[in-house]
C-alpha angles and dihedrals in degrees: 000000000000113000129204150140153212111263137183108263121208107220136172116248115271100251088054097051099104098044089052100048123099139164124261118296094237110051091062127053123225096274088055092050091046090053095046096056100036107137093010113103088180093050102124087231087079080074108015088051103014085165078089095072092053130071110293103272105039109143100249091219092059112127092249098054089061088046094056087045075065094054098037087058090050106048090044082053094050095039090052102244092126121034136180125247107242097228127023120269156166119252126202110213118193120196113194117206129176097334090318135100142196126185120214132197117240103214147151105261116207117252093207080052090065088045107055098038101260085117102057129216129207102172128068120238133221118217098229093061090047101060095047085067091046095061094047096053089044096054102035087043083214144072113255105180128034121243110217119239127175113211120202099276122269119201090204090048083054093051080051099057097041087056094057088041098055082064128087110276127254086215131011122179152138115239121234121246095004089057085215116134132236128210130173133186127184117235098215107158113100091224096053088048101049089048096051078053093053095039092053085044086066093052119094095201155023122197127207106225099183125352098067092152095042091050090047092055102042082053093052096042087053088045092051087042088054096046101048083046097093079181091045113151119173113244093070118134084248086065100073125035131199124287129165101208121202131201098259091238101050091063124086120217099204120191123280105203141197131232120175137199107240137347108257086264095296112135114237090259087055098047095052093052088047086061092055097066084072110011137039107241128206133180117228102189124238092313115100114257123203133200113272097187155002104293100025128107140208108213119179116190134141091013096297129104115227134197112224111192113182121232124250098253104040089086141047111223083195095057107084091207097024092056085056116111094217093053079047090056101042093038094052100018127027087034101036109037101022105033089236092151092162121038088184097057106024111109085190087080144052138185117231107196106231087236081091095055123228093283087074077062095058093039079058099049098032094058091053092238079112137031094211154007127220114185114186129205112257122272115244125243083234102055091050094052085051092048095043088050098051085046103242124142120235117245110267111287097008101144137051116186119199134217091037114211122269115230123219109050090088131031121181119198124211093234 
Protein backbone atom coordinates (compact mmCIF):
# COMPACT_ATOMS: atom_id res chain seq x y z
CA UNK A 1 0.00 0.00 0.00
CA UNK A 2 1.37 3.29 -1.08
CA UNK A 3 2.66 5.50 1.90
CA UNK A 4 3.04 9.29 2.07
CA UNK A 5 2.75 12.37 3.92
CA UNK A 6 2.09 16.29 4.23
CA UNK A 7 5.49 18.31 4.29
CA UNK A 8 6.55 21.82 4.65
CA UNK A 9 7.11 23.24 1.10
CA UNK A 10 9.29 25.69 0.55
CA UNK A 11 7.72 28.02 -1.93
CA UNK A 12 8.60 31.49 -3.40
CA UNK A 13 6.17 34.51 -2.34
CA UNK A 14 3.31 35.01 -4.48
CA UNK A 15 4.28 38.11 -6.10
CA UNK A 16 7.92 36.21 -7.23
CA UNK A 17 6.46 33.21 -8.67
CA UNK A 18 6.87 34.01 -12.05
CA UNK A 19 10.00 35.19 -11.86
CA UNK A 20 11.17 31.48 -9.80
CA UNK A 21 9.74 29.22 -11.87
CA UNK A 22 11.54 27.47 -14.33
CA UNK A 23 11.16 24.43 -16.53
CA UNK A 24 12.84 20.78 -15.72
CA UNK A 25 16.54 20.57 -15.69
CA UNK A 26 16.69 18.11 -18.10
CA UNK A 27 14.39 19.30 -21.51
CA UNK A 28 16.73 22.38 -22.09
CA UNK A 29 20.62 22.32 -22.39
CA UNK A 30 22.95 24.93 -20.53
CA UNK A 31 22.80 27.89 -23.49
CA UNK A 32 18.98 27.78 -23.21
CA UNK A 33 19.12 28.11 -19.74
CA UNK A 34 21.50 30.78 -20.04
CA UNK A 35 19.11 32.63 -22.46
CA UNK A 36 16.02 32.10 -20.36
CA UNK A 37 17.33 33.64 -17.32
CA UNK A 38 19.21 36.19 -18.73
CA UNK A 39 18.53 39.40 -16.57
CA UNK A 40 16.38 37.07 -13.38
CA UNK A 41 18.48 36.50 -10.35
CA UNK A 42 15.82 34.84 -8.97
CA UNK A 43 15.33 32.62 -12.16
CA UNK A 44 15.56 28.55 -10.45
CA UNK A 45 18.14 27.81 -13.11
CA UNK A 46 20.65 29.66 -10.91
CA UNK A 47 20.23 26.09 -8.74
CA UNK A 48 18.57 23.59 -10.96
CA UNK A 49 21.56 24.57 -13.97
CA UNK A 50 24.19 26.52 -11.98
CA UNK A 51 26.47 25.92 -15.05
CA UNK A 52 24.58 29.53 -16.10
CA UNK A 53 26.54 31.72 -13.47
CA UNK A 54 30.31 30.32 -14.86
CA UNK A 55 32.22 31.08 -18.27
CA UNK A 56 30.11 29.40 -21.53
CA UNK A 57 31.49 25.92 -21.74
CA UNK A 58 31.97 24.74 -17.84
CA UNK A 59 31.17 21.27 -17.56
CA UNK A 60 28.02 21.48 -15.60
CA UNK A 61 28.99 18.42 -13.61
CA UNK A 62 32.23 20.07 -12.32
CA UNK A 63 32.52 19.91 -8.64
CA UNK A 64 32.00 23.76 -8.30
CA UNK A 65 28.85 24.00 -10.15
CA UNK A 66 27.27 21.73 -7.67
CA UNK A 67 28.90 23.81 -4.92
CA UNK A 68 27.30 27.25 -6.15
CA UNK A 69 23.81 25.26 -6.51
CA UNK A 70 24.65 25.23 -2.54
CA UNK A 71 25.00 28.55 -2.32
CA UNK A 72 22.29 29.51 -4.73
CA UNK A 73 19.86 27.59 -2.46
CA UNK A 74 20.98 29.19 0.13
CA UNK A 75 21.00 32.84 -0.80
CA UNK A 76 17.17 32.42 -2.57
CA UNK A 77 16.33 30.89 0.98
CA UNK A 78 18.05 34.20 3.12
CA UNK A 79 16.75 36.90 0.64
CA UNK A 80 13.51 35.60 0.95
CA UNK A 81 12.80 34.35 -2.55
CA UNK A 82 11.99 31.05 -1.34
CA UNK A 83 10.21 30.55 2.15
CA UNK A 84 9.04 27.62 4.16
CA UNK A 85 5.59 26.86 4.88
CA UNK A 86 5.19 27.04 8.73
CA UNK A 87 3.26 23.67 9.17
CA UNK A 88 3.29 20.63 6.77
CA UNK A 89 0.90 20.39 4.19
CA UNK A 90 -0.81 18.86 0.57
CA UNK A 91 -0.77 21.00 -2.42
CA UNK A 92 -3.10 20.66 -5.44
CA UNK A 93 -1.19 21.73 -8.80
CA UNK A 94 -3.19 22.25 -11.84
CA UNK A 95 -1.42 22.34 -15.34
CA UNK A 96 -3.75 23.77 -18.25
CA UNK A 97 -2.91 22.53 -22.09
CA UNK A 98 -4.50 23.17 -24.85
CA UNK A 99 -8.27 23.87 -23.13
CA UNK A 100 -7.69 20.72 -20.66
CA UNK A 101 -6.63 20.33 -17.08
CA UNK A 102 -5.34 17.81 -14.63
CA UNK A 103 -4.82 18.33 -11.42
CA UNK A 104 -2.23 16.75 -9.79
CA UNK A 105 -1.38 16.06 -5.53
CA UNK A 106 2.01 17.55 -4.07
CA UNK A 107 3.00 15.03 -1.53
CA UNK A 108 5.90 13.29 0.39
CA UNK A 109 6.48 9.73 -1.59
CA UNK A 110 7.91 6.89 0.47
CA UNK A 111 11.62 5.87 -0.23
CA UNK A 112 11.04 2.18 0.97
CA UNK A 113 8.14 2.51 -1.55
CA UNK A 114 10.69 2.88 -4.40
CA UNK A 115 12.56 0.10 -2.91
CA UNK A 116 10.35 -2.59 -2.60
CA UNK A 117 8.42 -2.05 -5.87
CA UNK A 118 5.05 -0.18 -4.49
CA UNK A 119 6.26 2.83 -6.65
CA UNK A 120 6.52 1.16 -10.34
CA UNK A 121 8.85 1.78 -12.91
CA UNK A 122 8.44 1.42 -16.53
CA UNK A 123 11.72 3.01 -17.89
CA UNK A 124 15.11 1.77 -17.55
CA UNK A 125 18.03 4.18 -15.73
CA UNK A 126 21.38 4.81 -16.46
CA UNK A 127 23.59 5.19 -13.84
CA UNK A 128 25.25 8.36 -15.00
CA UNK A 129 22.16 10.21 -14.93
CA UNK A 130 21.50 9.02 -11.93
CA UNK A 131 24.26 10.18 -10.13
CA UNK A 132 24.09 13.61 -11.39
CA UNK A 133 20.83 13.82 -9.46
CA UNK A 134 22.31 12.37 -6.67
CA UNK A 135 24.77 14.95 -6.21
CA UNK A 136 22.48 17.51 -6.53
CA UNK A 137 19.91 16.10 -3.70
CA UNK A 138 22.90 15.38 -1.47
CA UNK A 139 24.33 18.83 -1.62
CA UNK A 140 21.54 20.74 -1.74
CA UNK A 141 19.91 18.09 1.33
CA UNK A 142 16.39 18.84 -0.59
CA UNK A 143 14.54 18.19 -3.49
CA UNK A 144 14.50 20.79 -5.64
CA UNK A 145 12.34 19.59 -8.63
CA UNK A 146 8.96 16.97 -8.56
CA UNK A 147 9.05 13.93 -10.19
CA UNK A 148 5.44 13.13 -11.82
CA UNK A 149 3.57 9.94 -10.73
CA UNK A 150 -0.45 8.76 -11.90
CA UNK A 151 -2.33 6.69 -9.14
CA UNK A 152 -5.34 4.35 -10.13
CA UNK A 153 -8.37 7.15 -10.13
CA UNK A 154 -10.63 7.92 -6.76
CA UNK A 155 -13.79 9.41 -7.13
CA UNK A 156 -13.53 10.90 -3.00
CA UNK A 157 -9.64 12.30 -3.75
CA UNK A 158 -11.22 13.93 -6.38
CA UNK A 159 -14.22 15.61 -3.84
CA UNK A 160 -11.08 16.64 -1.92
CA UNK A 161 -9.33 18.50 -4.58
CA UNK A 162 -12.47 20.31 -6.05
CA UNK A 163 -13.04 21.58 -2.72
CA UNK A 164 -9.47 23.27 -2.49
CA UNK A 165 -9.89 24.40 -6.15
CA UNK A 166 -13.22 26.22 -5.76
CA UNK A 167 -11.16 28.40 -3.57
CA UNK A 168 -9.11 31.32 -4.57
CA UNK A 169 -5.25 30.03 -5.92
CA UNK A 170 -1.87 30.34 -4.03
CA UNK A 171 -0.22 30.92 -7.65
CA UNK A 172 -1.79 31.53 -10.96
CA UNK A 173 0.24 32.08 -14.06
CA UNK A 174 0.95 31.56 -17.68
CA UNK A 175 4.05 30.12 -18.40
CA UNK A 176 6.39 31.72 -20.72
CA UNK A 177 7.32 29.99 -24.22
CA UNK A 178 4.68 26.76 -23.73
CA UNK A 179 1.94 29.11 -23.35
CA UNK A 180 0.33 26.18 -20.45
CA UNK A 181 -0.87 27.53 -17.30
CA UNK A 182 0.07 26.74 -13.59
CA UNK A 183 -2.05 26.99 -10.66
CA UNK A 184 -1.42 25.96 -7.28
CA UNK A 185 -3.58 25.87 -4.11
CA UNK A 186 -2.37 24.78 -0.21
CA UNK A 187 -4.36 21.95 1.51
CA UNK A 188 -4.23 23.22 4.95
CA UNK A 189 -7.18 21.56 6.88
CA UNK A 190 -5.99 18.39 9.16
CA UNK A 191 -8.95 16.38 8.01
CA UNK A 192 -8.40 16.81 4.66
CA UNK A 193 -4.96 15.93 5.26
CA UNK A 194 -5.42 12.58 7.42
CA UNK A 195 -7.95 11.31 4.82
CA UNK A 196 -5.48 11.95 1.42
CA UNK A 197 -3.07 9.72 3.77
CA UNK A 198 -5.57 7.16 4.16
CA UNK A 199 -6.82 7.32 0.44
CA UNK A 200 -3.36 6.88 -0.91
CA UNK A 201 -3.00 3.86 2.09
CA UNK A 202 -5.78 1.93 0.03
CA UNK A 203 -4.01 2.22 -2.93
CA UNK A 204 -1.53 -0.84 -4.11
CA UNK A 205 0.70 1.47 -6.53
CA UNK A 206 1.96 4.27 -7.58
CA UNK A 207 3.52 4.64 -11.09
CA UNK A 208 6.21 7.08 -12.13
CA UNK A 209 5.11 8.47 -15.32
CA UNK A 210 8.35 10.83 -16.10
CA UNK A 211 11.15 11.49 -13.74
CA UNK A 212 12.50 8.13 -13.65
CA UNK A 213 15.85 9.37 -12.93
CA UNK A 214 14.74 11.92 -10.52
CA UNK A 215 12.74 9.51 -8.76
CA UNK A 216 15.67 7.02 -8.77
CA UNK A 217 18.10 9.70 -7.07
CA UNK A 218 15.94 11.19 -4.58
CA UNK A 219 15.33 7.06 -3.45
CA UNK A 220 19.04 6.37 -3.23
CA UNK A 221 19.94 9.64 -1.49
CA UNK A 222 17.03 8.69 1.37
CA UNK A 223 18.36 5.25 1.44
CA UNK A 224 21.90 6.48 1.97
CA UNK A 225 20.38 9.08 4.48
CA UNK A 226 18.70 6.01 6.39
CA UNK A 227 21.70 3.89 6.41
CA UNK A 228 24.57 6.56 7.78
CA UNK A 229 21.77 7.48 10.46
CA UNK A 230 23.08 4.67 13.65
CA UNK A 231 19.53 6.51 15.56
CA UNK A 232 17.43 6.12 12.26
CA UNK A 233 14.18 5.79 12.82
CA UNK A 234 11.95 5.80 10.04
CA UNK A 235 9.79 8.46 10.09
CA UNK A 236 12.76 11.21 9.24
CA UNK A 237 12.00 13.99 6.40
CA UNK A 238 14.84 11.99 4.26
CA UNK A 239 12.54 9.25 4.30
CA UNK A 240 9.99 10.52 1.85
CA UNK A 241 10.83 12.85 -1.52
CA UNK A 242 8.73 14.96 -3.56
CA UNK A 243 6.01 13.55 -6.15
CA UNK A 244 3.10 15.42 -7.86
CA UNK A 245 0.62 12.54 -8.40
CA UNK A 246 -2.20 12.77 -11.16
CA UNK A 247 -5.55 10.85 -11.53
CA UNK A 248 -4.35 8.21 -14.27
CA UNK A 249 -7.05 9.38 -16.66
CA UNK A 250 -6.56 13.12 -16.57
CA UNK A 251 -2.99 12.76 -18.03
CA UNK A 252 -2.14 12.53 -21.99
CA UNK A 253 0.64 10.28 -23.20
CA UNK A 254 1.57 12.28 -26.95
CA UNK A 255 3.98 10.48 -29.64
CA UNK A 256 7.67 10.46 -29.33
CA UNK A 257 8.80 9.94 -32.49
CA UNK A 258 12.41 8.72 -34.62
CA UNK A 259 14.16 10.25 -37.29
CA UNK A 260 17.67 8.65 -38.58
CA UNK A 261 20.38 9.71 -40.42
CA UNK A 262 20.62 7.37 -43.62
CA UNK A 263 19.24 4.39 -44.70
CA UNK A 264 22.16 1.39 -44.24
CA UNK A 265 23.01 2.00 -47.90
CA UNK A 266 19.62 0.88 -49.20
CA UNK A 267 18.16 3.45 -52.02
CA UNK A 268 14.76 4.88 -51.14
CA UNK A 269 13.01 2.26 -53.68
CA UNK A 270 14.84 -0.60 -51.62
CA UNK A 271 14.00 0.56 -48.36
CA UNK A 272 10.26 0.82 -49.05
CA UNK A 273 10.07 -2.70 -50.34
CA UNK A 274 11.98 -3.74 -47.43
CA UNK A 275 9.18 -2.46 -45.49
CA UNK A 276 6.59 -4.74 -47.45
CA UNK A 277 7.77 -7.89 -46.29
CA UNK A 278 5.98 -6.68 -42.54
CA UNK A 279 4.03 -3.86 -43.03
CA UNK A 280 1.29 -2.36 -46.04
CA UNK A 281 2.66 0.62 -47.22
CA UNK A 282 1.00 3.28 -48.61
CA UNK A 283 2.15 6.67 -50.02
CA UNK A 284 0.27 9.69 -48.87
CA UNK A 285 1.60 12.29 -51.01
CA UNK A 286 3.36 15.63 -49.65
CA UNK A 287 0.89 16.17 -47.40
CA UNK A 288 1.81 15.01 -43.53
CA UNK A 289 0.36 12.11 -42.58
CA UNK A 290 -0.25 11.21 -39.03
CA UNK A 291 -0.93 7.71 -37.19
CA UNK A 292 -4.45 6.80 -37.11
CA UNK A 293 -4.10 3.62 -34.80
CA UNK A 294 -2.32 1.26 -32.80
CA UNK A 295 -0.12 -0.51 -35.28
CA UNK A 296 0.12 2.08 -37.93
CA UNK A 297 2.94 4.12 -38.74
CA UNK A 298 3.77 7.60 -40.27
CA UNK A 299 6.68 7.34 -41.97
CA UNK A 300 8.24 10.87 -44.05
CA UNK A 301 11.45 10.17 -46.58
CA UNK A 302 12.43 11.52 -50.01
CA UNK A 303 9.91 14.21 -49.76
CA UNK A 304 6.90 11.91 -49.62
CA UNK A 305 4.63 10.89 -46.48
CA UNK A 306 3.87 6.93 -46.13
CA UNK A 307 1.33 4.90 -44.23
CA UNK A 308 2.89 1.83 -42.53
CA UNK A 309 0.35 -0.44 -41.36
CA UNK A 310 1.85 -3.61 -39.42
CA UNK A 311 0.87 -7.18 -40.37
CA UNK A 312 -1.12 -9.27 -38.37
CA UNK A 313 1.53 -11.51 -37.24
CA UNK A 314 4.38 -9.27 -36.65
CA UNK A 315 3.14 -8.68 -33.34
CA UNK A 316 1.77 -10.55 -30.26
CA UNK A 317 -1.62 -8.50 -28.62
CA UNK A 318 -1.01 -10.69 -25.72
CA UNK A 319 2.62 -9.55 -25.16
CA UNK A 320 2.50 -6.07 -22.91
CA UNK A 321 5.90 -4.85 -24.43
CA UNK A 322 5.72 -6.84 -27.60
CA UNK A 323 1.88 -5.05 -28.64
CA UNK A 324 3.67 -1.86 -28.33
CA UNK A 325 4.25 0.15 -31.66
CA UNK A 326 7.75 1.38 -30.63
CA UNK A 327 9.08 -2.48 -29.81
CA UNK A 328 7.17 -3.06 -33.72
CA UNK A 329 9.37 -0.33 -35.24
CA UNK A 330 12.52 -1.10 -33.74
CA UNK A 331 11.95 -4.89 -34.00
CA UNK A 332 11.08 -4.80 -37.83
CA UNK A 333 12.48 -1.57 -38.68
CA UNK A 334 15.38 0.22 -36.90
CA UNK A 335 16.99 -3.41 -36.26
CA UNK A 336 16.08 -5.12 -39.27
CA UNK A 337 16.29 -2.94 -41.92
CA UNK A 338 18.65 -0.38 -40.53
CA UNK A 339 21.00 -2.33 -38.23
CA UNK A 340 19.95 0.22 -35.08
CA UNK A 341 20.57 -2.55 -32.47
CA UNK A 342 20.80 0.14 -29.44
CA UNK A 343 18.56 3.14 -29.37
CA UNK A 344 20.41 4.31 -26.27
CA UNK A 345 23.66 4.33 -27.70
CA UNK A 346 23.11 4.72 -31.71
CA UNK A 347 24.16 7.99 -32.85
CA UNK A 348 22.49 7.03 -36.13
CA UNK A 349 19.20 7.96 -34.54
CA UNK A 350 17.33 10.72 -32.64
CA UNK A 351 13.52 11.27 -30.71
CA UNK A 352 11.81 13.91 -31.54
CA UNK A 353 8.92 14.41 -28.63
CA UNK A 354 5.77 14.76 -30.39
CA UNK A 355 5.29 18.34 -28.40
CA UNK A 356 7.22 19.76 -31.78
CA UNK A 357 4.50 18.16 -34.42
CA UNK A 358 5.45 16.28 -37.30
CA UNK A 359 6.36 19.21 -39.14
CA UNK A 360 9.65 19.42 -36.79
CA UNK A 361 10.17 15.51 -38.92
CA UNK A 362 10.07 16.97 -42.32
CA UNK A 363 12.08 20.05 -41.30
CA UNK A 364 14.72 17.04 -40.30
CA UNK A 365 14.62 15.38 -42.97
CA UNK A 366 14.04 18.14 -45.29
CA UNK A 367 17.22 20.01 -44.25
CA UNK A 368 19.49 16.71 -44.95
CA UNK A 369 20.69 16.65 -41.62
CA UNK A 370 18.24 13.04 -41.72
CA UNK A 371 17.26 10.56 -44.23
CA UNK A 372 13.96 9.87 -42.64
CA UNK A 373 11.28 10.43 -40.23
CA UNK A 374 9.14 7.65 -38.27
CA UNK A 375 6.22 9.16 -36.11
CA UNK A 376 4.29 6.43 -33.79
CA UNK A 377 1.01 6.51 -32.54
CA UNK A 378 0.90 7.51 -28.58
CA UNK A 379 1.17 4.91 -25.88
CA UNK A 380 -1.99 4.55 -23.60
CA UNK A 381 -2.09 5.21 -19.88
CA UNK A 382 -3.42 1.89 -19.77
CA UNK A 383 -0.82 -0.02 -21.52
CA UNK A 384 2.02 1.59 -19.19
CA UNK A 385 0.20 0.70 -15.84
CA UNK A 386 -0.05 -2.98 -17.33
CA UNK A 387 3.15 -2.98 -18.19
CA UNK A 388 4.55 -1.21 -14.52
CA UNK A 389 2.28 -4.10 -12.45
CA UNK A 390 3.62 -7.39 -14.37
CA UNK A 391 6.86 -5.97 -13.88
CA UNK A 392 8.12 -5.42 -17.52
CA UNK A 393 10.32 -2.15 -18.75
CA UNK A 394 9.12 -0.08 -21.62
CA UNK A 395 11.28 -0.08 -24.76
CA UNK A 396 14.09 3.31 -24.63
CA UNK A 397 12.20 6.70 -25.26
CA UNK A 398 8.53 5.24 -25.14
CA UNK A 399 6.61 8.24 -23.34
CA UNK A 400 6.31 11.95 -23.80
CA UNK A 401 4.28 13.88 -21.01
CA UNK A 402 3.06 17.04 -21.73
CA UNK A 403 2.73 19.82 -19.95
CA UNK A 404 6.02 19.12 -18.15
CA UNK A 405 6.14 20.49 -14.49
CA UNK A 406 7.23 23.44 -13.77
CA UNK A 407 9.92 23.57 -10.85
CA UNK A 408 10.01 25.95 -8.58
CA UNK A 409 6.69 26.37 -7.14
CA UNK A 410 7.48 23.67 -4.54
CA UNK A 411 10.78 22.66 -2.91
CA UNK A 412 10.95 19.61 -0.22
CA UNK A 413 14.04 19.34 2.16
CA UNK A 414 15.30 16.27 3.38
CA UNK A 415 15.10 17.32 6.72
Amino acid sequence: MAVIKPFKGVRPPKSMVEEVASRPYDVLNSEEAREEAKGNEKSLYHIIKPEIDFPVGTDEHDLAVYDKAVENFKMFQEKGWLVQDDKENYYVYAQTMNGKTQYGLVVGAYVPDYMNGVIKKHELTRRDKEEDRMKHVRVNNANIEPVFFAYPDNAELDSIVAKYTAREPEYDFIAPGDGFGHTLWVIDEKDDIDRITALFADMPALYIADGHHRSAAAALVGAEKAAQNPNHKGDEEYNYFMAVCFPASQLTIIDYNRVVKDLNGLTAEQFLKALEKDFIVEEKGESIYKPSSLHNFSLYLAGKWYSLTAKPGTYDDNDPIGVLDVTISSNLILDEILDIKDLRSDKRIDFVGGIRGLEELKRRVDSGEMALALALYPVSMKQLMDIADTGNIMPPKTTWFEPKLRSGLIIHKLE
